[in-house]
TIZA-175161 format. One record per residue: residue in one letter; y, x, z of N, C-alpha, C in turn. Coordinates in Angstrom, 1 decimal. Example, Ala and Ser with C-alpha at 12.3 -4.5 7.8 and 13.67 -1.06 7.14 Angstrom:
<atoms>
{atom "a", {-5.7, 13.2, 7.8}, {-4.5, 12.3, 7.8}, {-3.3, 13.2, 7.8}}
{atom "s", {-2.2, 12.8, 7.1}, {-1.1, 13.7, 7.1}, {0.0, 12.9, 7.9}}
</atoms>
This chain:
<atoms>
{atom "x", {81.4, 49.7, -79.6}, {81.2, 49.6, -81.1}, {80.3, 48.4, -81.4}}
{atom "x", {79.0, 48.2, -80.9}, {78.4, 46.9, -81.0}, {79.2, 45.7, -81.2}}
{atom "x", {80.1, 45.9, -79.8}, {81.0, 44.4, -79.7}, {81.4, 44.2, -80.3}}
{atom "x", {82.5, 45.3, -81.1}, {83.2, 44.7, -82.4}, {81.9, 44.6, -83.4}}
{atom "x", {81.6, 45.5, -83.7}, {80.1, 44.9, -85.2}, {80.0, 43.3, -84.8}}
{atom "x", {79.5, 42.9, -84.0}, {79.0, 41.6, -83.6}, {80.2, 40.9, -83.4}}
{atom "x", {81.5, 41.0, -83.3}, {82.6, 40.3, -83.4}, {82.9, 40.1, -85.5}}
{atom "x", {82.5, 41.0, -85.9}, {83.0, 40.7, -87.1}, {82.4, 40.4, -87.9}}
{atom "x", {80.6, 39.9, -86.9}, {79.9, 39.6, -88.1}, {79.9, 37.5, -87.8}}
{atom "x", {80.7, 38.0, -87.3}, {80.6, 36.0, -86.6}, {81.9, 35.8, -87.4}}
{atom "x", {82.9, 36.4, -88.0}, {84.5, 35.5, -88.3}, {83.8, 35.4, -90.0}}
{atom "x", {84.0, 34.1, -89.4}, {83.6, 32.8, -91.0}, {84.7, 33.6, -92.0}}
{atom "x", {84.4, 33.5, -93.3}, {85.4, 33.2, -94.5}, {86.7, 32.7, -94.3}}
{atom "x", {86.5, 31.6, -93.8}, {87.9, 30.8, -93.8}, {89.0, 31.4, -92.5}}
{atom "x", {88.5, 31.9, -91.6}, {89.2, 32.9, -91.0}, {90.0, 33.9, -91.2}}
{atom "x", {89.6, 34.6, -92.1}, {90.2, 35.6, -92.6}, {91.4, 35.1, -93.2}}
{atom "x", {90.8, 34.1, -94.5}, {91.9, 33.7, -94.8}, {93.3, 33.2, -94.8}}
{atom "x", {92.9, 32.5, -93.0}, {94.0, 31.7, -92.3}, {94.6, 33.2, -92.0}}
{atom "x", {94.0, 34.2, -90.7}, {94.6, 35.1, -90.4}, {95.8, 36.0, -91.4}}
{atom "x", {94.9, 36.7, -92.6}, {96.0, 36.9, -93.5}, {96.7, 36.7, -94.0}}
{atom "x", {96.7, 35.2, -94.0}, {97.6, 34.0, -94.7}, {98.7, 33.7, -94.1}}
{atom "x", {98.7, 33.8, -92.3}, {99.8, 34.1, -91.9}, {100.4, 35.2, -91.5}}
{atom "x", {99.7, 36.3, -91.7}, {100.1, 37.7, -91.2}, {101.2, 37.6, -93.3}}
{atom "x", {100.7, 37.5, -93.6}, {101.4, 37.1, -95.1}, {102.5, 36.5, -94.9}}
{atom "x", {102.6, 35.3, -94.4}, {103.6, 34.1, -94.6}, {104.7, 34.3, -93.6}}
{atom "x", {104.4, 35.2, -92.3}, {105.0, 36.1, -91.2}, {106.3, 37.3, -91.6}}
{atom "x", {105.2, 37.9, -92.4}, {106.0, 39.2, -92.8}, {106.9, 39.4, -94.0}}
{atom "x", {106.6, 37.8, -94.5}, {107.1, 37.6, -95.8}, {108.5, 36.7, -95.5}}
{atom "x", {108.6, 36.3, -94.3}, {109.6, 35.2, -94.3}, {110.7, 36.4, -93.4}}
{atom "x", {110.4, 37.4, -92.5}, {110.8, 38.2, -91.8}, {111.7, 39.5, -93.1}}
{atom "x", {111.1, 39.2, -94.4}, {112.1, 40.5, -95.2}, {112.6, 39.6, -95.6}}
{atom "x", {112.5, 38.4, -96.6}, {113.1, 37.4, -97.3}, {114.6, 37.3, -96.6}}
{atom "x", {114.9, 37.0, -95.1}, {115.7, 36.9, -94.5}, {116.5, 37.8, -93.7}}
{atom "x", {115.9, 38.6, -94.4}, {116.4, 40.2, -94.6}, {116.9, 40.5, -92.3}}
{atom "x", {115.4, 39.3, -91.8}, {115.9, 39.5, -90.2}, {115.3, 41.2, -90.0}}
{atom "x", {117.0, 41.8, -88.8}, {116.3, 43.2, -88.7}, {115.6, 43.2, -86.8}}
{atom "x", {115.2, 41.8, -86.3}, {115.1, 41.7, -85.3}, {113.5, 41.8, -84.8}}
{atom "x", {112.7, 43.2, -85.2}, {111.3, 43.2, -85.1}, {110.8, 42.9, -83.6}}
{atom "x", {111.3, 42.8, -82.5}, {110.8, 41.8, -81.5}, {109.9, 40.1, -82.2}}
{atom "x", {110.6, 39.6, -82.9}, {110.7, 38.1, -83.5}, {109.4, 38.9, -83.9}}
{atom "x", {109.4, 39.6, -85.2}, {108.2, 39.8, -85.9}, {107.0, 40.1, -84.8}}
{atom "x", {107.2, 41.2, -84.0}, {105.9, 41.6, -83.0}, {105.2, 40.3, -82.5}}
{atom "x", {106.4, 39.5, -82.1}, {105.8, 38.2, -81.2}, {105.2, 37.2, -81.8}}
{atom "x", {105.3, 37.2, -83.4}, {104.8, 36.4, -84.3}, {103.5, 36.8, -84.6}}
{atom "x", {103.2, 38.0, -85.1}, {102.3, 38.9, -85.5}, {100.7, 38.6, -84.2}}
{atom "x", {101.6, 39.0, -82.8}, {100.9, 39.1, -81.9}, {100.6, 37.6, -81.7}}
{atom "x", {101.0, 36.6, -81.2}, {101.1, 35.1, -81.5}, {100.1, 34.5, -82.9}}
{atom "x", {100.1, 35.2, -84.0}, {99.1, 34.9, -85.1}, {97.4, 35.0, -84.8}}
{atom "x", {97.7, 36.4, -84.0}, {96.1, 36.7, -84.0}, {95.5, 36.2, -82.6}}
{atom "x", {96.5, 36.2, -81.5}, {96.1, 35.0, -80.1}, {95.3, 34.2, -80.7}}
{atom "x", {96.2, 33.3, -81.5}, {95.6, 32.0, -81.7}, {94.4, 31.7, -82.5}}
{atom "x", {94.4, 32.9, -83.1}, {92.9, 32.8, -84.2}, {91.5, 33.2, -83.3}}
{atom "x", {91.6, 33.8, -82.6}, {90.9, 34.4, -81.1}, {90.8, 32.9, -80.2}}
{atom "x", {91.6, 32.4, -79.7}, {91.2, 31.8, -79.1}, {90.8, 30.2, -80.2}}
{atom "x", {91.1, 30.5, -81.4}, {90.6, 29.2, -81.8}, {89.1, 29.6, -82.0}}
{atom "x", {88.7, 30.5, -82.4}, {87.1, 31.4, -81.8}, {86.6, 30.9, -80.4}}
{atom "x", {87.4, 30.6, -79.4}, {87.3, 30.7, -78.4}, {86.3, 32.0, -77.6}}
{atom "x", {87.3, 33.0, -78.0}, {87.3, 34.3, -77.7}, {88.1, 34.7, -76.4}}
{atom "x", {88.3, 35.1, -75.3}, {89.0, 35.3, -74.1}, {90.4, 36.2, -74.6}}
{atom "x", {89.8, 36.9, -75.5}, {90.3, 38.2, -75.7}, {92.0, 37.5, -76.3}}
{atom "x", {91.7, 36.4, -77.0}, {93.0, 35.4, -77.3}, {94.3, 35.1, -76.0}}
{atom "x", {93.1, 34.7, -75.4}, {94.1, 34.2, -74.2}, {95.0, 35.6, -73.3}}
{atom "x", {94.5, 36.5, -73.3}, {95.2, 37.5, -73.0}, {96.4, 38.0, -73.8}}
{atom "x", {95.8, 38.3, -75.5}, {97.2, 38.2, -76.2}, {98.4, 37.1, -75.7}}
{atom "x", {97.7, 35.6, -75.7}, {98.7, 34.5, -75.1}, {99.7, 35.4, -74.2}}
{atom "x", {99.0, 35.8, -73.4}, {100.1, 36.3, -72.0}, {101.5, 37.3, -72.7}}
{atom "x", {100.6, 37.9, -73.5}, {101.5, 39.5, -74.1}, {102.4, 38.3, -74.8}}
{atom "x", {102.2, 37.6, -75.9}, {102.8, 37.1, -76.5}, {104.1, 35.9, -75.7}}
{atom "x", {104.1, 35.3, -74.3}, {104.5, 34.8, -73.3}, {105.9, 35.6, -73.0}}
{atom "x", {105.8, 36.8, -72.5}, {106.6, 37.7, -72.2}, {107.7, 38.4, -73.3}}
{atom "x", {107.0, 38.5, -74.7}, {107.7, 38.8, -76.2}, {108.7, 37.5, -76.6}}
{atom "x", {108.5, 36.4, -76.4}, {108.4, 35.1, -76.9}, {110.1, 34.4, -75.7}}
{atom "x", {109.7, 35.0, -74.2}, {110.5, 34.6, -73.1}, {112.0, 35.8, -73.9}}
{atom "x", {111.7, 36.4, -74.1}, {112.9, 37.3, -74.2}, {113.9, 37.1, -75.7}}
{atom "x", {112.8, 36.3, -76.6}, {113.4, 36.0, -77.7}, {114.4, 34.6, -77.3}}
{atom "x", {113.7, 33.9, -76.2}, {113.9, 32.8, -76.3}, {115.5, 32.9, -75.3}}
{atom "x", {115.5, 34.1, -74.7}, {116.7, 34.4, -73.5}, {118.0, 34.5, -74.6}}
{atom "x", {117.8, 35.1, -75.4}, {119.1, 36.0, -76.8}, {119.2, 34.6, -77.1}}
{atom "x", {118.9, 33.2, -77.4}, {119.1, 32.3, -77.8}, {120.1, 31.3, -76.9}}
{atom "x", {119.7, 31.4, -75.8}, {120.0, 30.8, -74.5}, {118.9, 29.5, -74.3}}
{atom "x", {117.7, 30.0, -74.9}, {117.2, 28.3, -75.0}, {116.2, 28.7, -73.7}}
{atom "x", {117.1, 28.1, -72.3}, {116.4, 28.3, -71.1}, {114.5, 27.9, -70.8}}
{atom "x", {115.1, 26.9, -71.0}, {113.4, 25.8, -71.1}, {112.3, 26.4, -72.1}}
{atom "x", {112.6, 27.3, -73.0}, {111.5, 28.1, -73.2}, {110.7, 29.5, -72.6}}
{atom "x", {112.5, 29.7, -71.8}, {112.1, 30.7, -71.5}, {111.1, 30.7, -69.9}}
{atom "x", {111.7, 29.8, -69.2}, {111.2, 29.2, -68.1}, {109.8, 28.9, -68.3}}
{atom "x", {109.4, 28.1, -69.4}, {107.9, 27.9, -69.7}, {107.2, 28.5, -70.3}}
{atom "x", {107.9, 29.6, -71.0}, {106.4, 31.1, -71.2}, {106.6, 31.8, -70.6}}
{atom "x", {107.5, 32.4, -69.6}, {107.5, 33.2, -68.3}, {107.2, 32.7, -67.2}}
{atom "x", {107.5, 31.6, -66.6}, {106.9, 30.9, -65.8}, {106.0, 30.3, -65.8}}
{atom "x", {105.5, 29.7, -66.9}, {104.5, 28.9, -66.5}, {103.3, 29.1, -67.3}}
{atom "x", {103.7, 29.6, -69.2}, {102.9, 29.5, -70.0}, {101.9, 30.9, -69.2}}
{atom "x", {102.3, 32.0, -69.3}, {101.4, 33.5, -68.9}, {101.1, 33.1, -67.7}}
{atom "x", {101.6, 32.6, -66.3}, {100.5, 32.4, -65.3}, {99.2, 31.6, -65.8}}
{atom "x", {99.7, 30.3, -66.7}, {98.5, 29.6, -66.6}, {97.3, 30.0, -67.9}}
{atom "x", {97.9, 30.7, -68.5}, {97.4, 31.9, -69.2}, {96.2, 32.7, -68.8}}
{atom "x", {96.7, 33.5, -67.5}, {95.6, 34.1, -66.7}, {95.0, 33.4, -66.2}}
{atom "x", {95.0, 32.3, -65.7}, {94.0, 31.5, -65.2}, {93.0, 30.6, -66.1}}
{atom "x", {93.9, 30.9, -67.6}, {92.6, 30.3, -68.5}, {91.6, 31.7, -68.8}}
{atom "x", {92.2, 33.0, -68.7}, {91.5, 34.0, -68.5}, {90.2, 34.1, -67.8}}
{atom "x", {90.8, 33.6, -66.5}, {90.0, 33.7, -65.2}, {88.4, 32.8, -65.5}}
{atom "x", {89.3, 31.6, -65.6}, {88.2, 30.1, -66.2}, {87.3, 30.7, -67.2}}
{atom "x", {87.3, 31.3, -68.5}, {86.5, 31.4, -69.7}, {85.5, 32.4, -69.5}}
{atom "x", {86.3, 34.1, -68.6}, {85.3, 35.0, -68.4}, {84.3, 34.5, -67.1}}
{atom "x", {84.7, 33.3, -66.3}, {83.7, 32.4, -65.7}, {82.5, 31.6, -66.2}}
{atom "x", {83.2, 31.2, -67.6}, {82.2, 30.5, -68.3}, {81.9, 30.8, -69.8}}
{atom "x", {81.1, 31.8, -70.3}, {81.0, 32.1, -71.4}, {79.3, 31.2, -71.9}}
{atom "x", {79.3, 31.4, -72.9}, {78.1, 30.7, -73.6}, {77.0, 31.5, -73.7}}
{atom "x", {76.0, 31.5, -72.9}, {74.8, 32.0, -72.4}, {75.3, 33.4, -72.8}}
{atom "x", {75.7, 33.4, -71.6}, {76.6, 35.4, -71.4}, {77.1, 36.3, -72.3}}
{atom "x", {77.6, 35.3, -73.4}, {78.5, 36.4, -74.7}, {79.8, 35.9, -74.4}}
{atom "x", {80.5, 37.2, -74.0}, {82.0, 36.9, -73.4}, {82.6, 36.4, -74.3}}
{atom "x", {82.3, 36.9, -75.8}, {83.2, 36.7, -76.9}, {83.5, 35.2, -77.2}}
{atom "x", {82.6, 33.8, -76.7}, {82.4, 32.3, -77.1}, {82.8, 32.1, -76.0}}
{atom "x", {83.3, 31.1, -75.2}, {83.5, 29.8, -73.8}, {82.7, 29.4, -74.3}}
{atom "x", {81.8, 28.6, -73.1}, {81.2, 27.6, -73.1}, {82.5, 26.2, -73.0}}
{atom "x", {81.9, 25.2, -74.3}, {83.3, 24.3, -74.4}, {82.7, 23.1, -73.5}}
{atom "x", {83.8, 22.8, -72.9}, {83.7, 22.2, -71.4}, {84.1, 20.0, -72.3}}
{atom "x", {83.2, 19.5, -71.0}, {83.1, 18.2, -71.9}, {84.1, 17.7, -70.7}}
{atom "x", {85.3, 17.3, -70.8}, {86.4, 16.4, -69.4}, {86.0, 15.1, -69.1}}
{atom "x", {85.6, 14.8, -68.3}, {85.3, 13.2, -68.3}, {86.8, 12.6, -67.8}}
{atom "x", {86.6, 11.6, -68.6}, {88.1, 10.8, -69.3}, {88.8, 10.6, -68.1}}
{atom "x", {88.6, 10.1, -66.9}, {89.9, 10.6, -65.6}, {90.4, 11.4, -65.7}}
{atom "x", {90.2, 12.7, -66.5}, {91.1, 13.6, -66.1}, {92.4, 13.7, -67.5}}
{atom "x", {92.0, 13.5, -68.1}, {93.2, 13.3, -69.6}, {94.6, 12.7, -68.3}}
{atom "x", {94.6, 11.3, -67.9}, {95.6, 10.9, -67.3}, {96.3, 12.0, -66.1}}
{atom "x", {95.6, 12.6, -65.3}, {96.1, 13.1, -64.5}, {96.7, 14.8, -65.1}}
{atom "x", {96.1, 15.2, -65.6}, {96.6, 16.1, -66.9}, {97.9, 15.7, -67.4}}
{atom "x", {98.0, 14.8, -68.0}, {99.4, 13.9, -68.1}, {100.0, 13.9, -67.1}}
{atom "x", {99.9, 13.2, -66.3}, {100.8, 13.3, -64.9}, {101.3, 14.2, -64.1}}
{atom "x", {100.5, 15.4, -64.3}, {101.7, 16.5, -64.1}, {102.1, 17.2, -64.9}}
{atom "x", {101.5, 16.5, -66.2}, {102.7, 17.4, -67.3}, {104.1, 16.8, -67.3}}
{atom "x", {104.3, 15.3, -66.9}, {105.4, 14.5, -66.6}, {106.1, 14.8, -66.1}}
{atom "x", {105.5, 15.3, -64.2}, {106.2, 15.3, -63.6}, {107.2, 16.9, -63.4}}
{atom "x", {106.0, 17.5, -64.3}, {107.0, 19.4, -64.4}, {107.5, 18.9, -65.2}}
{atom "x", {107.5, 18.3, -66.5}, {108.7, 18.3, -67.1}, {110.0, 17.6, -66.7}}
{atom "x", {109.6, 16.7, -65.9}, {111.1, 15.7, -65.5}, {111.6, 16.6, -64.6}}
{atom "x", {111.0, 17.4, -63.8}, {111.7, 18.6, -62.8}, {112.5, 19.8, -63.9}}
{atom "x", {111.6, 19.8, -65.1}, {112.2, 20.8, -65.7}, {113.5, 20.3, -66.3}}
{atom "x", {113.7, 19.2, -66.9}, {115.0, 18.3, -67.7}, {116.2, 19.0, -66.9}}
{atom "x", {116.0, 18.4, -65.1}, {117.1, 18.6, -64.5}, {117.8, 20.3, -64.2}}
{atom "x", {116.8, 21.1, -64.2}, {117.2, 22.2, -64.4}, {117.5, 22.7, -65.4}}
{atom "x", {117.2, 22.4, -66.6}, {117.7, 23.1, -67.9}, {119.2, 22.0, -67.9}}
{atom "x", {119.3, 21.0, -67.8}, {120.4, 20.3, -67.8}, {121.5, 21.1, -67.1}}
{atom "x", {121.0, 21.7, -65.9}, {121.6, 22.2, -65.0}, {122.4, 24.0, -65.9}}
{atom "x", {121.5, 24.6, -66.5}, {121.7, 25.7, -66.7}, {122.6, 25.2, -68.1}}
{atom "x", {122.6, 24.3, -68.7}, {123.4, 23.8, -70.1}, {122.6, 24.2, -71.2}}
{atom "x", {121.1, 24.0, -71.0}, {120.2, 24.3, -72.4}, {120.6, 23.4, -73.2}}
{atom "x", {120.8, 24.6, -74.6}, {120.8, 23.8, -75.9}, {120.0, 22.7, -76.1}}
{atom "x", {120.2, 21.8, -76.7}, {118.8, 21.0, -77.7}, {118.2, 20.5, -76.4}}
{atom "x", {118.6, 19.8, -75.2}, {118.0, 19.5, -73.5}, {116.6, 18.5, -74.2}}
{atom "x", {117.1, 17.3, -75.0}, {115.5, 16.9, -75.1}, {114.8, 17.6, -76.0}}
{atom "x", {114.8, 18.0, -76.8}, {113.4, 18.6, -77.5}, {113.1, 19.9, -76.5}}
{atom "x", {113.7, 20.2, -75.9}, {113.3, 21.6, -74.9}, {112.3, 20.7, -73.6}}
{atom "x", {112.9, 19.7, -73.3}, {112.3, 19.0, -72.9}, {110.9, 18.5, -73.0}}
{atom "x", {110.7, 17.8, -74.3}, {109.5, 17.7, -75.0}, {108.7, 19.1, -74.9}}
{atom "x", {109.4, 20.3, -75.3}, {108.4, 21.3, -75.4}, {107.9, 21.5, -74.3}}
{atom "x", {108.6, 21.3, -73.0}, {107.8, 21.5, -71.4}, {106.5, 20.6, -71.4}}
{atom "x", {106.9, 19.6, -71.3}, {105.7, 18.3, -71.2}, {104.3, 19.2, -72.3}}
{atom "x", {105.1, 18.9, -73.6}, {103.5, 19.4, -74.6}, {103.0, 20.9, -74.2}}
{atom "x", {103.9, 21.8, -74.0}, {103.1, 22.9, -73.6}, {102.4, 22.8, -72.3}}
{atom "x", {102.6, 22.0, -71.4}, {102.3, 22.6, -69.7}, {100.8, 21.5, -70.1}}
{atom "x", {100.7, 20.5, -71.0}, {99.9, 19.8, -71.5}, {98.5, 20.6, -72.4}}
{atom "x", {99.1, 21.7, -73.1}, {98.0, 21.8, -73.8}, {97.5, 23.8, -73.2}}
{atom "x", {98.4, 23.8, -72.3}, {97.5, 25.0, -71.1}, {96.4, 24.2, -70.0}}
{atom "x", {97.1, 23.4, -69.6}, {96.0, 22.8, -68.8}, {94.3, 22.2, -69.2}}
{atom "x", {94.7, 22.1, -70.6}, {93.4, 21.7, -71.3}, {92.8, 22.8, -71.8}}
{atom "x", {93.7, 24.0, -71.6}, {93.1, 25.2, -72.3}, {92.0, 25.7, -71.3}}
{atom "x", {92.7, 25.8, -69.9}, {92.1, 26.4, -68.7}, {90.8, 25.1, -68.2}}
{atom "x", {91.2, 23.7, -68.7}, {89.8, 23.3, -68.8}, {88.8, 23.2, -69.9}}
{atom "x", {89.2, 24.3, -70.7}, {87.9, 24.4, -71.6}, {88.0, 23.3, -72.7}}
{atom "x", {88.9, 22.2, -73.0}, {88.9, 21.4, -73.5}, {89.0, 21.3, -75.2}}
{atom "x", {88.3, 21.0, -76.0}, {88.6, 21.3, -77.7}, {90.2, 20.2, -77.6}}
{atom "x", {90.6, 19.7, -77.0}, {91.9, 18.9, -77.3}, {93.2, 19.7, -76.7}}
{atom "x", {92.6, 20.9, -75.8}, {94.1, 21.8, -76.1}, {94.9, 22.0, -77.4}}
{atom "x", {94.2, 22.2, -78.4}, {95.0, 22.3, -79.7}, {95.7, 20.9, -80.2}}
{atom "x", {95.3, 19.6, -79.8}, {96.6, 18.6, -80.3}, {97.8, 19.0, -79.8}}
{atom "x", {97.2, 19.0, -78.0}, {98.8, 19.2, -77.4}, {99.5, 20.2, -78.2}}
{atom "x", {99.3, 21.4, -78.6}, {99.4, 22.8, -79.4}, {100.1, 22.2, -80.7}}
{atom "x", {99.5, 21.8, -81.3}, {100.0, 20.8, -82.3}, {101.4, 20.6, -82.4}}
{atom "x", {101.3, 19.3, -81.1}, {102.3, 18.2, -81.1}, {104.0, 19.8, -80.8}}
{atom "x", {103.2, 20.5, -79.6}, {104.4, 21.5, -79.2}, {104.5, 22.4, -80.4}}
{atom "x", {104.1, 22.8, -81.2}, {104.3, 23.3, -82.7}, {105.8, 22.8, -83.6}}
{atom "x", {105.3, 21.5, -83.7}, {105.9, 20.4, -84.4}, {107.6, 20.5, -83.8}}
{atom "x", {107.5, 20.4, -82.3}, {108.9, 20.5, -81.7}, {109.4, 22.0, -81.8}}
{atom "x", {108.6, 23.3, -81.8}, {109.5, 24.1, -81.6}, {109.8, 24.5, -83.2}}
{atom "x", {109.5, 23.8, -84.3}, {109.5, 24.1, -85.5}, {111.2, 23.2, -85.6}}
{atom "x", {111.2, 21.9, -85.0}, {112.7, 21.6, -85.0}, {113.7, 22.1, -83.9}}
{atom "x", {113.1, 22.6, -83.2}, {114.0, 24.2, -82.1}, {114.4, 24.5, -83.1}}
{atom "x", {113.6, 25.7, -83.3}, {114.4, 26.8, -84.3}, {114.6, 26.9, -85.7}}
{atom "x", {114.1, 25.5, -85.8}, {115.3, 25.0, -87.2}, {116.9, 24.6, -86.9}}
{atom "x", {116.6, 24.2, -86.2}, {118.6, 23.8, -85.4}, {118.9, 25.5, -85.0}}
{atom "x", {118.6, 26.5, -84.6}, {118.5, 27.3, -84.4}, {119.2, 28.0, -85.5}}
{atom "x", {118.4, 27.8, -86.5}, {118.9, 28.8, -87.7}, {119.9, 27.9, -88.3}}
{atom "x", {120.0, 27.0, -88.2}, {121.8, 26.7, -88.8}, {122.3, 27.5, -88.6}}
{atom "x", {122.9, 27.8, -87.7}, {123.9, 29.1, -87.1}, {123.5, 30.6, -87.3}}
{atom "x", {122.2, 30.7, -87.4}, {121.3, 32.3, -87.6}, {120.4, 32.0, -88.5}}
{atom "x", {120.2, 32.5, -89.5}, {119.5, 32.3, -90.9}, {118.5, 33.3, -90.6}}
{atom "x", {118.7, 34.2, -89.5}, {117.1, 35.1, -89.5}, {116.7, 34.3, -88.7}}
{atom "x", {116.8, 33.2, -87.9}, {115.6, 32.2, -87.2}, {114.5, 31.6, -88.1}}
{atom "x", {114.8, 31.8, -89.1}, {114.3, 31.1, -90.2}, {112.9, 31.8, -90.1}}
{atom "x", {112.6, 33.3, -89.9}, {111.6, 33.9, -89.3}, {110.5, 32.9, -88.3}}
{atom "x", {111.5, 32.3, -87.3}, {110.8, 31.5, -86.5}, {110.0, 30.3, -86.6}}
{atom "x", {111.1, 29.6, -87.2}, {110.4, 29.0, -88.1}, {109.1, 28.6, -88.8}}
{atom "x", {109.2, 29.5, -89.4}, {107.5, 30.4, -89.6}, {106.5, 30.4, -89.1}}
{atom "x", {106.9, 31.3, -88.1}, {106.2, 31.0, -87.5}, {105.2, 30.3, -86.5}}
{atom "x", {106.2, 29.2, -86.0}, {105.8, 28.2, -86.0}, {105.1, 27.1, -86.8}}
{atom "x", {105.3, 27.0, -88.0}, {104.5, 26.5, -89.1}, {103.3, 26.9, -89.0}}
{atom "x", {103.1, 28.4, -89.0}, {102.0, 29.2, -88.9}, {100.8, 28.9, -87.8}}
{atom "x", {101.4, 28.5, -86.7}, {101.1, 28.3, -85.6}, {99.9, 27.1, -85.2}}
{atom "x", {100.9, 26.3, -86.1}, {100.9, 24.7, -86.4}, {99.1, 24.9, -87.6}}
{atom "x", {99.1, 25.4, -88.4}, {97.9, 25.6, -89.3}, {96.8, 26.0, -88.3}}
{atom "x", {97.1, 27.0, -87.8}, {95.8, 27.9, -86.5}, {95.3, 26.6, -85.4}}
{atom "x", {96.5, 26.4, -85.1}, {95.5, 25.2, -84.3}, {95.5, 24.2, -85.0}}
{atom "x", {95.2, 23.9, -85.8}, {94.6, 22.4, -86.4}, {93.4, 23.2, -86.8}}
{atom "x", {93.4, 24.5, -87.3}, {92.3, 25.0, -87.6}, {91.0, 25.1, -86.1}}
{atom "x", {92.0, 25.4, -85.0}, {91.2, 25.5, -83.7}, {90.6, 24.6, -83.1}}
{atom "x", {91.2, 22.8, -83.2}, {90.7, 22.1, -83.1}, {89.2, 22.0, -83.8}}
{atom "x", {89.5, 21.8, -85.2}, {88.0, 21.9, -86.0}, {87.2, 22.7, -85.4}}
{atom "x", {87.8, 23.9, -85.5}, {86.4, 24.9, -84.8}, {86.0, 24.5, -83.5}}
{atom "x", {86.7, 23.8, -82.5}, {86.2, 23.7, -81.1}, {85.5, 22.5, -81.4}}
{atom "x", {85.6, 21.7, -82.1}, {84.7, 20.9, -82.3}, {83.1, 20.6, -82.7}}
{atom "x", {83.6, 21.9, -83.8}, {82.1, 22.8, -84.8}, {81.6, 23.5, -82.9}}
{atom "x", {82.5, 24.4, -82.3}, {81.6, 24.8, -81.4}, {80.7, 24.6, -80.3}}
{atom "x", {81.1, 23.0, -80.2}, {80.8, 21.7, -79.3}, {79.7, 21.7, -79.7}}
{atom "x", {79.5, 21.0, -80.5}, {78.3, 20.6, -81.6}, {77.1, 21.5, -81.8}}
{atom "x", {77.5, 23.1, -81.9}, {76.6, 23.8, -82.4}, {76.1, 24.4, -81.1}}
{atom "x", {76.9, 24.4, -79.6}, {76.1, 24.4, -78.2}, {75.8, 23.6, -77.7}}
{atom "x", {75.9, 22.3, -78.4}, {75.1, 21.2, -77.6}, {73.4, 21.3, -78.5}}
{atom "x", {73.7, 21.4, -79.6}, {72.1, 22.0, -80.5}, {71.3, 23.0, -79.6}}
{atom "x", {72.5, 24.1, -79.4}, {71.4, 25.6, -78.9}, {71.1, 24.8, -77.9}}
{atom "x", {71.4, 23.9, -76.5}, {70.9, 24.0, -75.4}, {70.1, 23.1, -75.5}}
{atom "x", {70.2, 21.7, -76.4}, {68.9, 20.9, -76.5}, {67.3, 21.6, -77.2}}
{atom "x", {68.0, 22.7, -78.1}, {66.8, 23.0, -78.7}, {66.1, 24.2, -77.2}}
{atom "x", {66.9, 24.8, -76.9}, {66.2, 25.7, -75.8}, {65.2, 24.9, -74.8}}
{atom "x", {66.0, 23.4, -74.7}, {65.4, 22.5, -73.1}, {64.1, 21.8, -73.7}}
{atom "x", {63.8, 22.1, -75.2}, {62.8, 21.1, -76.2}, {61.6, 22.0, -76.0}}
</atoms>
């Protein structure tokens, strides 16, 4: 009981906002389109509050990630769009737990609920890249192979997601561009998507939604940089 008290006396104003703003914008695009496919919705819903949690940099986020990984792979199977499904079942929820593993390693002077936000010294950006390249070019030939729809932007989504886990599990406030950028592509997924299915239009959505939370998560990881680099100089003063 504490933990939550002390979890809800820390979510800022503008939190709420965002949160219900897309739990709103979610459930509103899901009747509009009169979709009766509540998998889509769960994965959305559950996927809304991940991301506000881990834009907290809360652990508790990263675990929804995984739930939401497995909801997300099965939506993406009914589609046939392989390359998503391969990268939140395979790759996104492993590396998922491993950002798990990482954050309840490093919490901010022992409150599980904050990461300590991790500073990358600039070598590693490139190599981060370099194997987001090279799982994606392994992934091209395989989704080619299986006849994924849409092969380059499914493409792109490999590279930007395997890109913005890796930054997640190192603590990095620039996981959220990559987040971003892969937002952006799966919002033109499953807009080509809903040509042919007008309840993808749900998806859509959600993705938009997605796209707000982390731009919001960025800012916040930045505000939380800032405000533990204060607490530890004022402690060392």
């Amino acid at each position: 009981m504490r933990v939550l008290k002390e979890f809800f006396r820390n979510v800022r104003p503008i939190e709420y906002v965002i949160f219900f703003g897309s739990i709103a914008a979610i459930v509103l695009s899901f009747v509009l389109t009169k979709n009766t496919d509540y998998l889509q919705l769960t994965a959305s819903l559950i996927g809304a509050l991940a991301l506000i949690l881990v834009a907290k940099g809360n652990v508790i986020g990263q675990i929804l990630s995984v739930i939401f990984s497995v909801f997300y792979g099965v939506i993406s199977y009914f589609c046939g769009y392989y390359g998503e499904i391969i990268t939140y079942l395979g790759m996104s929820a492993p590396v998922a737990v491993l950002a798990v593993i990482s954050w309840l390693k490093n919490p901010f002077r022992g409150n599980r609920s904050e990461v300590t936000v991790n500073h990358l010294r600039w070598q590693e950006y490139p190599v981060i890249f370099a194997i987001s390249l090279i799982v994606s070019v392994a992934f091209f030939f395989i989704l080619r192979a299986l006849d994924t729809p849409n092969l380059w932007w499914s493409t792109v989504s490999v590279l930007t997601s395997c890109m913005a886990m890796l930054l997640c599990v190192r603590r990095s406030p620039f996981y959220a561009c990559a987040y971003c950028v892969n937002d952006l592509v799966l919002i033109v997924l499953w807009t080509l998507m809903s040509v042919r299915e007008q309840t993808y239009i749900a998806m859509v959505v959600c993705f938009v939604v997605f796209f707000v939370n982390d731009i919001y998560g960025l800012t916040n990881w930045l505000r939380l940089r800032k405000t533990q680099q204060e607490t530890l100089r004022n402690e060392e003063a």
